[in-house]
C-alpha positions in Angstrom: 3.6 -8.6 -1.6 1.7 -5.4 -2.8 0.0 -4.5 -5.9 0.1 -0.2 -6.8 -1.7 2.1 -9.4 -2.0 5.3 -11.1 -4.6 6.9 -13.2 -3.8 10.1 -14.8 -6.2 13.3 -14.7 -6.9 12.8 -18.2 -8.6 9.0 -17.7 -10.7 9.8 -14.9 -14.4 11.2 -14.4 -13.5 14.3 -12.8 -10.1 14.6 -14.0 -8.3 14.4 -11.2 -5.6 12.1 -10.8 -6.0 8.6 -8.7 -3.2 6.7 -6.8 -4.1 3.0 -4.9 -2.2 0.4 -2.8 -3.4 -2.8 -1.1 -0.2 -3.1 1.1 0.3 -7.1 1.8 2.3 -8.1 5.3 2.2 -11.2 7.6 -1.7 -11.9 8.8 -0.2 -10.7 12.7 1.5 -7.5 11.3 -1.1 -4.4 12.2 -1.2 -1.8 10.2 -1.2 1.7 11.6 -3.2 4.5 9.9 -1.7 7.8 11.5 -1.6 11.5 10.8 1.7 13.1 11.6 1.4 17.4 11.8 4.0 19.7 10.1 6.5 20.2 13.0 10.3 20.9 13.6 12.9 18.3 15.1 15.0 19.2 17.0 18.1 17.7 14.7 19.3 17.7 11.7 19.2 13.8 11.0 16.5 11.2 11.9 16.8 7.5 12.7 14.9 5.5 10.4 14.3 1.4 11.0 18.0 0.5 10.9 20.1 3.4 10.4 20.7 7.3 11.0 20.5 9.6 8.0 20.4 13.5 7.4 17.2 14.6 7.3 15.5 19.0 7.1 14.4 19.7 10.7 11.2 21.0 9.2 9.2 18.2 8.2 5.8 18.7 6.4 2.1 16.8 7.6 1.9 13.2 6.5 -0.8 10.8 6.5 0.8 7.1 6.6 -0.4 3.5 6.7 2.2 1.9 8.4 3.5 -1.3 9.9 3.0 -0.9 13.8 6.5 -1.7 14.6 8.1 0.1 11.7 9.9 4.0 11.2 8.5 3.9 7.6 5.5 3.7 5.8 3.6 1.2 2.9 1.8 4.1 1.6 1.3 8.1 2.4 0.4 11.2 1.5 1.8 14.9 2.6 -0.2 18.4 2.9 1.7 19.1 -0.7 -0.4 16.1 -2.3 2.7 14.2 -3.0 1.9 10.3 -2.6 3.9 7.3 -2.6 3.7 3.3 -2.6 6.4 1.1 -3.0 6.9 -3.1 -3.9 9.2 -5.4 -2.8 11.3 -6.4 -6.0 13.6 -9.3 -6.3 17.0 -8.4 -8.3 20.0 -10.2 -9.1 21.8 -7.8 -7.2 23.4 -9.4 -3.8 22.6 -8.3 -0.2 24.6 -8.5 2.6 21.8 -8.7 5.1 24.1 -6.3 7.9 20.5 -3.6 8.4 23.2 -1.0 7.3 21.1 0.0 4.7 17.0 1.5 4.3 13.3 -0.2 3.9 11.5 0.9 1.1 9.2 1.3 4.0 12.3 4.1 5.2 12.1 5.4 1.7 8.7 6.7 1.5 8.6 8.8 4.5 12.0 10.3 4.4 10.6 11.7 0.7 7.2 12.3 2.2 8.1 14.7 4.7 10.8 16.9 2.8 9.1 16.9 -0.7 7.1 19.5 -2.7 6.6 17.9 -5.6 6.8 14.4 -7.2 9.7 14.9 -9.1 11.6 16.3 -5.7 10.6 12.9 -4.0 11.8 11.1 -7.0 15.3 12.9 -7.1 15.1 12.4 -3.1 14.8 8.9 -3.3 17.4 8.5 -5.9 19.7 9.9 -3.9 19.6 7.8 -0.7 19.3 4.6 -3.0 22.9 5.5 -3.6 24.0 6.6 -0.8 23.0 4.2 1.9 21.7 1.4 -0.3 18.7 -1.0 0.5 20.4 -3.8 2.9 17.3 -3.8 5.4 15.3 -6.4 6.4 11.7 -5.9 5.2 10.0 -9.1 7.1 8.0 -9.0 10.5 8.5 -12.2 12.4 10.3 -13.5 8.9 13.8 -12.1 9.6 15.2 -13.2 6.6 13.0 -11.6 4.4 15.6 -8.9 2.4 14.4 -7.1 -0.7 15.1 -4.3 -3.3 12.0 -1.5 -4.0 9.8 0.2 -6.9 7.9 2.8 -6.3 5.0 5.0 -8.0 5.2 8.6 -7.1 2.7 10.8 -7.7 1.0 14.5 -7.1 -2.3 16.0 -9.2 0.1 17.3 -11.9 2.2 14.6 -12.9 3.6 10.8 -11.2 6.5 8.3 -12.0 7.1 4.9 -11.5 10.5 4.4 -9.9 12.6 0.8 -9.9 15.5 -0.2 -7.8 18.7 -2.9 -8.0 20.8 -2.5 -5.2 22.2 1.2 -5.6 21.0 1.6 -9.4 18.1 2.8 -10.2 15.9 3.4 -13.2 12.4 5.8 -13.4 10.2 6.5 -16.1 7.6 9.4 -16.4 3.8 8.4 -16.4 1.8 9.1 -19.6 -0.9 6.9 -18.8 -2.5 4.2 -16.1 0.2 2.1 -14.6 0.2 -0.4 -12.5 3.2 -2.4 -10.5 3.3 -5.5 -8.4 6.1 -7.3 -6.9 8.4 -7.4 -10.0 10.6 -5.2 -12.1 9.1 -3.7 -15.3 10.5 -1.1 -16.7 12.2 -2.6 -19.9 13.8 -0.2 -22.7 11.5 2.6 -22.5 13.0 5.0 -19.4 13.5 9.1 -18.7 16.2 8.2 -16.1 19.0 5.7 -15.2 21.6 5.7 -12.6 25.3 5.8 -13.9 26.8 2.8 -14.3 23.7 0.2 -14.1 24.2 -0.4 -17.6 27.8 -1.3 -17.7 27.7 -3.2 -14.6 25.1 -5.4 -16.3 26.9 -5.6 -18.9 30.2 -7.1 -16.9 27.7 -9.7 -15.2 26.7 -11.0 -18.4 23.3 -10.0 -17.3 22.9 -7.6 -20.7 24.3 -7.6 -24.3 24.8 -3.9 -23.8 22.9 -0.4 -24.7 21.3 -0.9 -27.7 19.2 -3.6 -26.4 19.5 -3.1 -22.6 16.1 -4.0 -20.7 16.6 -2.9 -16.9 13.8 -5.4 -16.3 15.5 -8.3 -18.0 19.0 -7.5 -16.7 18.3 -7.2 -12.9 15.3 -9.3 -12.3 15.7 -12.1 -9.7 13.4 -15.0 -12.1 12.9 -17.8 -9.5 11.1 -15.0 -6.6 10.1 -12.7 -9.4 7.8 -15.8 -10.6 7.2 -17.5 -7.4 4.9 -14.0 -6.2 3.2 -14.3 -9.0 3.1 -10.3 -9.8 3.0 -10.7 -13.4 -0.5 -12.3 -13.5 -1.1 -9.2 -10.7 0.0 -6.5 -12.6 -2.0 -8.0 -15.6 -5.1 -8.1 -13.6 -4.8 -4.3 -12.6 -4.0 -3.2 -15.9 -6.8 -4.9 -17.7 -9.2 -3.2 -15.2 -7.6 0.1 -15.7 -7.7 -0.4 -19.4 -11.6 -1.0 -19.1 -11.9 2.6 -16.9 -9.9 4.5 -19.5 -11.7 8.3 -19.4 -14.2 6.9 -16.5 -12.2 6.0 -13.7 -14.2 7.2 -10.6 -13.1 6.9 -6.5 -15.2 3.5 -6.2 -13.7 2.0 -9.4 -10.6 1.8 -7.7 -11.9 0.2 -4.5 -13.3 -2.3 -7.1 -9.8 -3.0 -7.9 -8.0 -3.2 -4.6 -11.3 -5.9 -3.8 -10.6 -7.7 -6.7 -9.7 -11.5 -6.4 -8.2 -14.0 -8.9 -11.4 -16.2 -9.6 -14.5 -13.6 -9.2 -17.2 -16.4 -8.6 -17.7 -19.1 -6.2 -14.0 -17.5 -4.2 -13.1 -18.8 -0.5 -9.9 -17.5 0.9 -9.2 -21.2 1.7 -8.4 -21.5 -2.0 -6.4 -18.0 -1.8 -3.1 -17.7 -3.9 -0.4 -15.3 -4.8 -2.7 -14.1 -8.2 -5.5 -12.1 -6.4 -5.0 -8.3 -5.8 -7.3 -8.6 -2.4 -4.9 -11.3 -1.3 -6.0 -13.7 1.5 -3.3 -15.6 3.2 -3.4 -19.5 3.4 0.2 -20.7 4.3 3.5 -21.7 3.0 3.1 -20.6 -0.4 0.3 -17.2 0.4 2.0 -16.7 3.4 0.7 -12.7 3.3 -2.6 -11.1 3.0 -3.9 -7.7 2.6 -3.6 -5.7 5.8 -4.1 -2.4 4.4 -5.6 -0.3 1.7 -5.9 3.4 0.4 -6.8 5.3 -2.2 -6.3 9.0 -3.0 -8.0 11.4 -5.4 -5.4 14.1 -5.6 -7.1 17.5 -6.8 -5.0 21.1 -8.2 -7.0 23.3 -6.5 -8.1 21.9 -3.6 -7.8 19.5 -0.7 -6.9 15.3 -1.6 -9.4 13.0 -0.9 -7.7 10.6 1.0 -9.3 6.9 1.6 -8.2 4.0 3.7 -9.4 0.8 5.0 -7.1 1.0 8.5 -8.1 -3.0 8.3 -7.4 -6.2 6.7 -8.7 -7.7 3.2 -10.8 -4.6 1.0 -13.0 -7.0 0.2 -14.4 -7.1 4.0 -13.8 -3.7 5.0 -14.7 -0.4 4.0 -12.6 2.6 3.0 -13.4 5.6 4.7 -12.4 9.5 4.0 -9.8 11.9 5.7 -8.2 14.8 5.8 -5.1 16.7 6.9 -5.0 19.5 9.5 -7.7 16.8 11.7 -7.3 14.9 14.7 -9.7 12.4 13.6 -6.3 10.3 13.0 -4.9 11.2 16.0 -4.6 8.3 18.9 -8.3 8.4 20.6 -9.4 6.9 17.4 -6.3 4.9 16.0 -4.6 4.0 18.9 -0.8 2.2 17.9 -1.7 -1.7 17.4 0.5 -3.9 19.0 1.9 -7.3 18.4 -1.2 -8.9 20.2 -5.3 -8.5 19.6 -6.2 -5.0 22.0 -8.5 -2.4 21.1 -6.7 -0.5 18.7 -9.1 0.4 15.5 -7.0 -2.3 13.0 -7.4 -5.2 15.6 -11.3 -4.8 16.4 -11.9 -5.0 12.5 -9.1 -8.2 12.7 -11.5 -10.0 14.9 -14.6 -9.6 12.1 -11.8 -10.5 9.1 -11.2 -14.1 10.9 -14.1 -14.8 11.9 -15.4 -13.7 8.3 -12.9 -16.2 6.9 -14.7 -19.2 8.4 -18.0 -18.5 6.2 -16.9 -16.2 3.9 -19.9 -16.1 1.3 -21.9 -15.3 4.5 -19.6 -12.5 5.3 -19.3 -11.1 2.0 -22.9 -10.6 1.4 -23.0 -8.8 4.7 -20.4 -6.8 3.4 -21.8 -6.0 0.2 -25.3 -5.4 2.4 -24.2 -3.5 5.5 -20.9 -2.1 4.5 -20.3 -0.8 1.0 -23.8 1.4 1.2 -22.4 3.3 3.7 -19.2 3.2 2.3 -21.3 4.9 -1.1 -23.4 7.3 0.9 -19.8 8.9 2.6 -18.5 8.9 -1.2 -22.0 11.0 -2.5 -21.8 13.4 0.8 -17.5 13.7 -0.1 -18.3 14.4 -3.8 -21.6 17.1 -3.1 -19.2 18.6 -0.9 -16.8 20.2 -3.5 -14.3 20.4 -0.6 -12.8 23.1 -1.7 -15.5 25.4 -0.9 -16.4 23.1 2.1 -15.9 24.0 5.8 -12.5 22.1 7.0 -14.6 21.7 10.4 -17.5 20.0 8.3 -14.9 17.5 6.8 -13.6 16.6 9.7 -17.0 16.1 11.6 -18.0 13.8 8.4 -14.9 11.6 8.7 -14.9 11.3 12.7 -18.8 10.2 12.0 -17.3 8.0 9.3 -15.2 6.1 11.4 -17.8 6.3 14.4 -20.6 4.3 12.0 -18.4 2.1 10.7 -17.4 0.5 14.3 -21.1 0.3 14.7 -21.7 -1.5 11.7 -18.9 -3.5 12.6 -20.3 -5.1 16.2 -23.6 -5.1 13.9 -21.8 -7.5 10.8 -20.2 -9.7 14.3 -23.3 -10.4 15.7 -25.0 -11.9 12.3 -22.2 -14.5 11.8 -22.1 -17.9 13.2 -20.2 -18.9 16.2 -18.9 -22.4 15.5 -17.5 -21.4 11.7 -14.9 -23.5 11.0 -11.5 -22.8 8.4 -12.0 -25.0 5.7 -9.1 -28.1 4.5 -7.0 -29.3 7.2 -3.7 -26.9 6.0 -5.4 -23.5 6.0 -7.2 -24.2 9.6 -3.5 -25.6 10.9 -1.8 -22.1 9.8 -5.2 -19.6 10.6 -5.3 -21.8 14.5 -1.1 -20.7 14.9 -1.7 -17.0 13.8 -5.0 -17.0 16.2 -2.4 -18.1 19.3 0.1 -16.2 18.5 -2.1 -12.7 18.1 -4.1 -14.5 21.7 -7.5 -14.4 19.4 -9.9 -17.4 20.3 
C-alpha cells in the first residue's frame, strides 16, 4: 500500500511544483535508491519483471527507488523532470495471474526513461496498459498478491493523475493538490477514457450508462478497496494539503509522508492501515513504509530531488540529490539483498527495529539528532539557488549528506536501550519471524 501527492506551482512557496510518495512493501523488501545515466542498449526491446516489450535504445538518466529484486520502480524521476508514482488498485476487473502482463512497478520506468514530458509518459503508459495488460504479480514473498495501478504523473509545468482496470484506463488533468492512495477515484470528472470501458461496464451491470457513469464506482473492487483503508488515507493527505494551499514548502511535505493516524501518544505496536507513515504489525498491516521521496521540480533549473533510501519517514531523514552524480552510484548504495548486509537501506533497517521497541525514545532522538540536520541540508539546498550553483558543489553537499547521516545514525544506535522489547504478544510474534528471516538479532 502507498499513499501519492501533488501540489501545483501555483500552491506552493516558491512556486514550483511538489510531487511525494511513501512507497509501502513487506518489512524484508529493501528498497534500492539508484541513479541510472542516459545510455544506449544495445536492442530495441527490454525485459521488464515478467515479460519482453519494445522499448527506444536511447534511454534518458533516471533516479528510481526501487524494490531490490524488481526491473521497475515505486517512484522516479528523469533528467527531463518527468516524475512518477503509482498505487496498487483493486478493480472488479479479473486476472489471470499467468506474469504475461506488466507491474505498475514495470510501468513507471519504461515511461521514465523514454519520456519528455508528462503528457508523453501519460500517452506512454496508456499504451502498454492496452497492449500487454497488467497480469503481474506485485507481492515479494506474497506470491499471490496481483493488482491493477493509478498513477500521478507529473513535470514543473503540468501533472495528471492516471487510473487503471485491467486494459481501460481513465486520466484526468491536475488543477489543483491531489492526492491518491490505494483506491480508484476518479468519478465523473475525466479529460481521457479508454474506448470501450464505458460500455463494458455497462454489459457487467457495473454502470447505468454515460450520463451518470463514475469510473470509480463502476470498476472498484469494494471488499480490498475498504479493507486498505485508502479512503481515510487519501482524506488525511488532502486535508493537509488543503491547510498548505499557497504555502506548501519542501519540509511540509516530509511532514506529510511522517504523518501517522493518531498524532499523540502513537506506538507502531498499535499501527494500522489509516496512517500515511505506515508501520507494519501483522495479518491485517502486514506492510510498512520502506521508502520515501519527495521532489521539487523547477522550469528553469535543476529538481530538487529528496529520499529517505530507508524505512518509516518518521525515523529517517530525507536527504538531497542530483542527476549527472555518482553519489548514487554503488560505493554508497550498494544493491540490498534479501538478507541484513551493509547496503545503505539495511544499516538504517537495524536503527528502524530497534527504534520500534521504544519508539517514543527513538522519536525524540529523531526529532533531536536527525531532522536538524535534515533542516540545515534544506537551508544550504534553498541559499544555493542551484541553478547558478556549481554541479560539483551539489554533489559534494549530497555525498556529505549521506556521509553525516550514517554518522548520526551509529550516534542515534548507541543512545537506545539494548534489551527493548516489541510490545503485545502478536506484534513481537510477527517483528521476531521478519528478524529471522532478514538474520537480524
Amino acid at each position: 500500500m502507498c499513499d501519492t501527492f501533488y501540489i501545483p506551482p501555483h500552491l506552493t512557496r516558491d512556486g514550483q511544483a511538489i510531487f511525494a510518495k511513501n512507497s509501502d512493501r513487506e518489512p524484508n523488501e529493501a528498497q534500492h535508491l539508484v541513479r541510472y545515466p542516459r545510455q544506449f542498449r544495445d536492442t530495441d526491446e527490454v525485459k521488464a519483471t515478467y515479460i519482453t516489450v519494445p522499448h527506444n535504445r536511447e534511454i534518458f538518466e533516471v533516479i528510481l527507488s526501487k524494490p531490490f529484486q524488481m526491473w521497475g520502480a515505486e517512484m522516479g524521476i528523469n533528467e527531463n523532470q518527468v516524475v512518477i508514482g503509482n498505487e496498487a488498485v483493486f478493480t472488479r476487473m479479473p486476472i489471470a495471474r499467468k506474469n504475461d502482463g506488466l507491474t505498475g512497478m514495470d510501468l513507471i520506468r519504461l515511461a521514465l526513461e523514454t519520456s519528455r514530458s508528462a503528457e508523453a509518459a501519460l500517452r506512454h503508459i496508456c499504451r502498454l496498459v492496452e497492449s500487454y495488460g497488467q497480469d503481474a504479480c506485485g507481492g515479494y514473498t506474497n506470491r499471490n498478491f496481483f493488482y491493477h495501478n493509478s498513477f500521478i504523473i507529473a513535470d514543473p509545468r503540468e501533472a495528471y493523475v492516471l487510473e487503471t482496470a485491467g486494459r481501460f484506463w481513465v486520466y484526468r488533468k491536475l488543477r489543483s493538490y491531489y492526492a491518491i492512495s490505494n483506491r480508484l477515484s476518479i468519478t465523473h470528472e475525466w479529460d481521457g477514457i479508454s474506448d470501450g470501458a464505458i460500455d463494458f461496464a455497462g454489459k457487467k451491470g457495473w454502470s447505468k450508462g454515460m450520463k451518470d457513469f463514475s469510473f470509480a464506482d463502476a470498476f472498484s473492487a469494494p471488499l480490498m478497496s475498504r479493507l486498505s483503508m485508502a479512503v481515510k488515507r487519501r482524506e488525511c493527505s488532502m486535508m493537509h494539503l488543503g491547510s498548505l494551499q499557497g504555502t506548501a514548502g519542501l519540509q511540509d511535505a516530509f511532514k506529510v509522508l511522517r504523518s501517522h493516524a493518531v498524532d499523540h501518544g502513537f506506538d507502531p505496536s498499535d499501527g494500522r492501515m489509516d496512517s500515511l507513515c505506515l508501520h507494519a504489525t501483522g495479518l491485517l498491516t502486514p506492510s510498512q513504509t520502506t521508502g520515501s521521496m519527495v521532489t521539487v521540480l523547477r522550469k528553469d533549473a535543476q529538481p530538487s530531488i529528496w529520499a529517505t533510501g530507508s524505512s518509516a519517514p518518521c525515523l529517517s531523514v530525507f536527504k538531497p540529490f542530483y542527476f549527472d552524480d555518482d553519489v548514487l552510484d554503488g560505493k554508497n548504495f550498494r544493491l540490498p539483498s534479501a538478507r541484513a548486509d551493509q547496503s545503505y537501506w539495511w544499516q538504517w533497517e537495524r536503527w528502524h527495529r530497534k527504534a520500534l521497541c521504544q519508539y517514543t525514545h527513538a522519536h525524540e532522538l529523531a526529532h533531536n539528532l536527525f531532522y536538524p540536520l535534515e533542516d540545515r541540508w534544506v537551508e544550504f539546498h534553498e541559499r544555493s539557488k542551484e541553478g547558478d550553483t556549481d554541479r560539483a558543489i551539489l554533489r559534494k553537499a549530497s555525498a556529505a549528506c549521506v556521509s553525516e547521516s550514517l554518522d548520526l545514525l551509529g550516534n542515534a544506535l548507541d543512545q537506545l536501550k539494548e534489551n527493548g522489547k516489541y510490545r503485545g504478544w502478536f506484534y513481537r510474534y510477527h517483528w521476531r519471524k521478519w528478524n529471522r528471516e532478514a538474520g537480524i538479532k
